[in-house]
Backbone bond lengths (Angstrom), bond angles and torsions (degrees), N, CA, C in turn:
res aa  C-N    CA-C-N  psi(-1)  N-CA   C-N-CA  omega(-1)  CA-C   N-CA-C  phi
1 X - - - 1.457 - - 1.527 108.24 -
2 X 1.200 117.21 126.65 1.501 120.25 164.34 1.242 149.44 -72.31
3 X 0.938 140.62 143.33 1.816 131.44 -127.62 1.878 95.37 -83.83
4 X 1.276 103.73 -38.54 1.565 109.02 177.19 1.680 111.29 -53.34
5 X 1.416 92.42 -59.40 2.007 98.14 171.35 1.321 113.98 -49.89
6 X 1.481 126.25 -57.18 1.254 115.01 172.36 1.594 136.10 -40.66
7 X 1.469 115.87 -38.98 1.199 138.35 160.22 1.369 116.17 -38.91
8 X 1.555 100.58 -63.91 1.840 106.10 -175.75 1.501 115.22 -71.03
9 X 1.668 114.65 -24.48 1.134 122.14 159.56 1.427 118.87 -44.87
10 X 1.590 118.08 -61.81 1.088 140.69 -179.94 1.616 103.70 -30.50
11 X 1.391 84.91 -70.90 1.714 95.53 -157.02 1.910 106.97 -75.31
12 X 1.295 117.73 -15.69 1.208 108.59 157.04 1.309 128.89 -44.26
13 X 1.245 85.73 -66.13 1.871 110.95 -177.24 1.785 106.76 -48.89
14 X 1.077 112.62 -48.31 1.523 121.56 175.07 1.485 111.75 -52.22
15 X 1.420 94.60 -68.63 1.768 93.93 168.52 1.473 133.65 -24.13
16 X 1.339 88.36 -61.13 1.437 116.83 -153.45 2.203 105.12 -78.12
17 X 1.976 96.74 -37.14 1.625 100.93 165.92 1.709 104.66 -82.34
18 X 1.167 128.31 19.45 1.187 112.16 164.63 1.805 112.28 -128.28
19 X 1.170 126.05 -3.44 1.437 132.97 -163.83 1.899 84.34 -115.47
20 X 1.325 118.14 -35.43 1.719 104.70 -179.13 1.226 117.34 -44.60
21 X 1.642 111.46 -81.60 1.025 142.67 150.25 1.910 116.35 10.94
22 X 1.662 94.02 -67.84 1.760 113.67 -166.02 1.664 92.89 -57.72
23 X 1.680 92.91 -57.91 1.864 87.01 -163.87 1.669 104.27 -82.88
24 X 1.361 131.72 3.15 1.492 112.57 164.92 1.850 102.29 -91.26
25 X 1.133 115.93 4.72 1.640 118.68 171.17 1.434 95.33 -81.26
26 X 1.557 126.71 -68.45 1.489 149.14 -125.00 1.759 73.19 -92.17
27 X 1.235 139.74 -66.24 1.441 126.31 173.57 1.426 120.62 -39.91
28 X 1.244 143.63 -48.36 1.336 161.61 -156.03 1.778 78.25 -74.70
29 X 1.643 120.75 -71.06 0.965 132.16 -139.86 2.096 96.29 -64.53
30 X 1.168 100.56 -39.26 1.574 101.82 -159.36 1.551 102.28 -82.04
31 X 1.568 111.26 -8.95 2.057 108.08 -172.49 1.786 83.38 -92.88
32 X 0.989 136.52 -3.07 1.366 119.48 -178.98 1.742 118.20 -76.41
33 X 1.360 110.30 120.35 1.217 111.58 -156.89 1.640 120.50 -87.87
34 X 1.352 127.84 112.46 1.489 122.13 -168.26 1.563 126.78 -13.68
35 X 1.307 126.80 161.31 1.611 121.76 172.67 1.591 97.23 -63.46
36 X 0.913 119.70 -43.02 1.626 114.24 -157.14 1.705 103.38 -78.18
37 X 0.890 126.87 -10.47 1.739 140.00 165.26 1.544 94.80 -70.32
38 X 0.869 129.39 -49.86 1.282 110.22 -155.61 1.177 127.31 -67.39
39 X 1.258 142.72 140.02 1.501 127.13 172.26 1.838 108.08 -53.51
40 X 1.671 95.63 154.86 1.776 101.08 -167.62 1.474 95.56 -80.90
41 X 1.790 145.78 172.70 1.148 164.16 144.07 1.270 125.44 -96.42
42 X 1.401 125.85 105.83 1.481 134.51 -151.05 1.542 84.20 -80.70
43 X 1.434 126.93 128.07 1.338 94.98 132.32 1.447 116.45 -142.13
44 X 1.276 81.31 146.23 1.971 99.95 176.07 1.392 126.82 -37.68
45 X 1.188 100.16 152.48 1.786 102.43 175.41 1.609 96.43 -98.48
46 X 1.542 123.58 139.31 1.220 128.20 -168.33 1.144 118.74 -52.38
47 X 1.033 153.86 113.55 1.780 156.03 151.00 1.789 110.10 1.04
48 X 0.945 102.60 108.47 1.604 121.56 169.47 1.542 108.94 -35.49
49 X 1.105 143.37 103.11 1.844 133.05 167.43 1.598 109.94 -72.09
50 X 1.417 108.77 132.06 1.618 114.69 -160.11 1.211 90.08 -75.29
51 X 1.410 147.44 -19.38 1.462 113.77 156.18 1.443 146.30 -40.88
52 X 1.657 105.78 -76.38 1.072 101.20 155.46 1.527 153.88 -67.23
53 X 1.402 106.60 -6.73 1.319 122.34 156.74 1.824 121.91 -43.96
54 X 1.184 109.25 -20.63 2.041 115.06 -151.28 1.628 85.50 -93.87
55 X 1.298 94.50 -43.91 1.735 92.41 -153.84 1.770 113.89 -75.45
């Protein structure tokens, strides 16, 4: 292999493990859907224990 090829090899590979990465982040980042999209989550107020409830 020749020292020039190796080079362009090099710097492909560099490119390419640092530009993947960005846009499979920057994708991930943009399908994420607003708070107000989301469906709401009820949640309950804890269940009364019939003990202390009487007194």
């Amino acid at each position: 292999m020749k020292r020039a090829h190796r080079k362009v090899h090099t710097r492909i590979w560099t490119i390419l493990g640092l530009l993947l990465p960005l846009v499979f982040f920057t994708i991930l980042a943009m399908r994420q859907s607003p708070p107000a999209d989301r469906p709401a989550v009820l949640i309950e107020a804890p269940a009364e224990s019939s003990g202390e409830a009487s007194q």
